[in-house]
C-alpha angles and dihedrals in degrees: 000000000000126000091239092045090051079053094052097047094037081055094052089041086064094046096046087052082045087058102042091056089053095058096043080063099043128079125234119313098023089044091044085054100047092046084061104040080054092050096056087049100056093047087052088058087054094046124110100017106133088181099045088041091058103039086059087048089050097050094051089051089058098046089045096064091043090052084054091055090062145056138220126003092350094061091046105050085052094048079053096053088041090054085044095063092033083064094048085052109056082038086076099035111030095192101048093131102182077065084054101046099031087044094062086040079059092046095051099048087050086052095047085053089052092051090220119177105258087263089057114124089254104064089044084056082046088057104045086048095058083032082063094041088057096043074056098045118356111244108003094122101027099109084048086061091044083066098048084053095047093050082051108052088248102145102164088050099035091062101037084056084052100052095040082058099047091048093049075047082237091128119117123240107285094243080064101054096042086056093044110124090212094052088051099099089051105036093095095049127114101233088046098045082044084051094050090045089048088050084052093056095046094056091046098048112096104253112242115209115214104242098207111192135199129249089262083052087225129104091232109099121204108237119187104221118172112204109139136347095265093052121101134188107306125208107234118188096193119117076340088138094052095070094061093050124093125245119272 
């Protein structure tokens, strides 16, 4: 961080105490106003700190696989701290999608502890989590909200998140998702035995590559080159074809 950018963000951290003083000292809506311009001010100060960033995702992971290790209050108090830092995380870097993903991971298997009915207020923190991880990346946790529809008896959802995920090729092997807890309501049913037999074709089917040509309908791409006087536009094959291709 440059000297001039610590400057910046030590002058906003005083604001944003300023601020915070102020509103100890107000009443409703005024307080309300200065606890959230203090707030954004504060985030602001976080904002835009990759080291800091990854040093919060990568205490939540680990406080995520010890919560695993244990049971009872003791997980849970760790899957709590793991979703904290995940938050702080994604605080600083908004688009940090492994907090996102990693922090609805975290959701479900609390809420797998808690033994909660599907509805419950963790699994809908589960959701937005993964909703957050495809606005970041489209489809990286699809086949994680598929889950969460399935759990639910959410057919229509369910297998539009499944197909989302098989056509970002996100989808897990079949064997895992046929011993997937969470798939286990929906496993037996017609539109999701259709879905695996549809998954089956697919990989058998030859895969056809589009072949995308040029205006001159050759490979061989005009460059205008000027070297001397004598030398005219010369045909060059080289990395011709990648001009034609779209963008990946």
């Amino acid at each position: 961080m440059s000297l001039v950018s610590s400057f910046t963000k030590k002058s906003k951290l005083n604001a944003s105490i300023k601020q915070t003083a102020q509103a100890r000292k107000s009443e409703g809506h005024t307080a309300d106003g200065l606890f959230k311009a203090a707030y954004l001010g504060y985030a602001d100060v976080l904002t835009d700190d990759p080291l800091r960033a990854e040093t919060l995702y990568s205490w939540g992971f680990a406080l995520y696989h010890q919560a695993k290790t244990k049971t009872g209050d003791e997980a849970a108090s760790l899957y709590q701290d793991a979703i904290d830092r995940f938050a702080f995380c994604l605080l600083i870097n908004p688009n940090y999608l492994g907090a996102a993903i990693n922090s609805g991971v975290a959701y479900m298997d609390f809420a797998r502890l808690k033994e909660v009915a599907p509805d419950n207020d963790l699994y809908e923190k589960a959701k937005k989590q993964f909703e957050r991880a495809n606005s970041i990346q489209a489809g990286t946790a699809s086949y994680n909200l598929a889950c969460i529809y399935g759990l639910r008896g959410d057919k229509d959802e369910c297998l539009k998140a499944l197909e989302l995920s098989r056509d970002k090729v996100t989808l897990p092997e079949q064997a895992e998702i046929l011993a997937d807890p969470d798939m286990a309501t929906v496993v037996e049913q017609d539109w999701f035995i259709a879905f695996l037999e549809d998954l089956n074709r697919r990989k058998e089917e030859p895969e056809v590559k589009e072949v995308v040509f040029n205006s001159t309908a050759s490979r061989w791409k005009l460059v205008e080159r000027k070297f001397n006087d004598d030398d005219d536009e010369i045909a060059v094959g080289e990395n011709a074809e990648k001009s034609t291709e779209e963008p990946s």
